[in-house]
C-alpha positions in Angstrom: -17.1 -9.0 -24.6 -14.5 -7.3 -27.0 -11.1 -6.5 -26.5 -11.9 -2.8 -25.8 -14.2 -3.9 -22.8 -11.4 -6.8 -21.7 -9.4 -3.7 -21.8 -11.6 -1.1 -20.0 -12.1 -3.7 -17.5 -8.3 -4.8 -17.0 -7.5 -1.2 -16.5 -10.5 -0.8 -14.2 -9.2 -3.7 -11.8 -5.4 -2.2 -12.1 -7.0 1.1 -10.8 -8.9 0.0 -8.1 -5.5 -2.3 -6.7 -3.3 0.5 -7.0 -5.7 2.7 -5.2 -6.3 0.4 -2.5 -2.4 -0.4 -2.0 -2.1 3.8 -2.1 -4.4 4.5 0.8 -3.0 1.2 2.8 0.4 2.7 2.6 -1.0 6.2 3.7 -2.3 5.2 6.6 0.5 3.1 7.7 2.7 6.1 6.7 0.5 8.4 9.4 0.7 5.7 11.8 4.6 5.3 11.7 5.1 9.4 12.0 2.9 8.9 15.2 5.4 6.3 16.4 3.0 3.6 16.5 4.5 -0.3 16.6 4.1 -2.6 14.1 1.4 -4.5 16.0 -0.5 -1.5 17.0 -0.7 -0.3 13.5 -2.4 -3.6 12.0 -4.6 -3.7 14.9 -5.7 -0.5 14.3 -6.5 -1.2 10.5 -7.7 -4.5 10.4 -4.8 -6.3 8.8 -2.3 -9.0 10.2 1.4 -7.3 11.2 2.9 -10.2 8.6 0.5 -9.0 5.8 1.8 -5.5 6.2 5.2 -6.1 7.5 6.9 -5.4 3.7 5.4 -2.0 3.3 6.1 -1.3 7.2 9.7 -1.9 6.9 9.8 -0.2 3.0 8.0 3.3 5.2 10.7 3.2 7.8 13.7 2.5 5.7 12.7 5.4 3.5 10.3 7.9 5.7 10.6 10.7 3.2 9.1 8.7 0.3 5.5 9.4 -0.8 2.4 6.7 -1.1 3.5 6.6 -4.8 7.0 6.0 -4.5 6.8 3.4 -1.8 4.2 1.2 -4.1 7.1 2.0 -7.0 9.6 0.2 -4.4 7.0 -2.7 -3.9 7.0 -3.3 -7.4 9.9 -3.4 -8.1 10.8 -6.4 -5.7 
């Protein structure tokens, strides 16, 4: 493999995380405006309340963020 494939593929991976993380923080983000608990929320989507506990409290300290600018915030920490 060259370093334009190790490159392609790198990129590839980096896409398909940040996408993943995007639509996770979406949904939590609809959940939230419905007024739905911590709890209910990772019920509801299959995850444990500690794995999304970061981007729970991130969404409720900042409710007008976007998707985008709540993964910024996660980044950066």
């Amino acid at each position: 493999m060259d370093i334009r494939e190790e490159g392609l593929e790198e990129g590839l991976e980096i896409g398909l995380s940040k996408g993943e993380s995007l639509k996770l923080i979406s949904l939590i983000q609809k959940k939230i405006q419905k007024s739905k608990a911590l709890e209910t929320i990772a019920d509801e989507i299959e995850e444990t309340p500690d794995s999304i506990q970061s981007i729970y409290d991130l969404i409720k300290q900042h409710p007008e963020k976007s998707a985008e600018e709540i993964l910024e915030c996660m980044c950066m920490d």
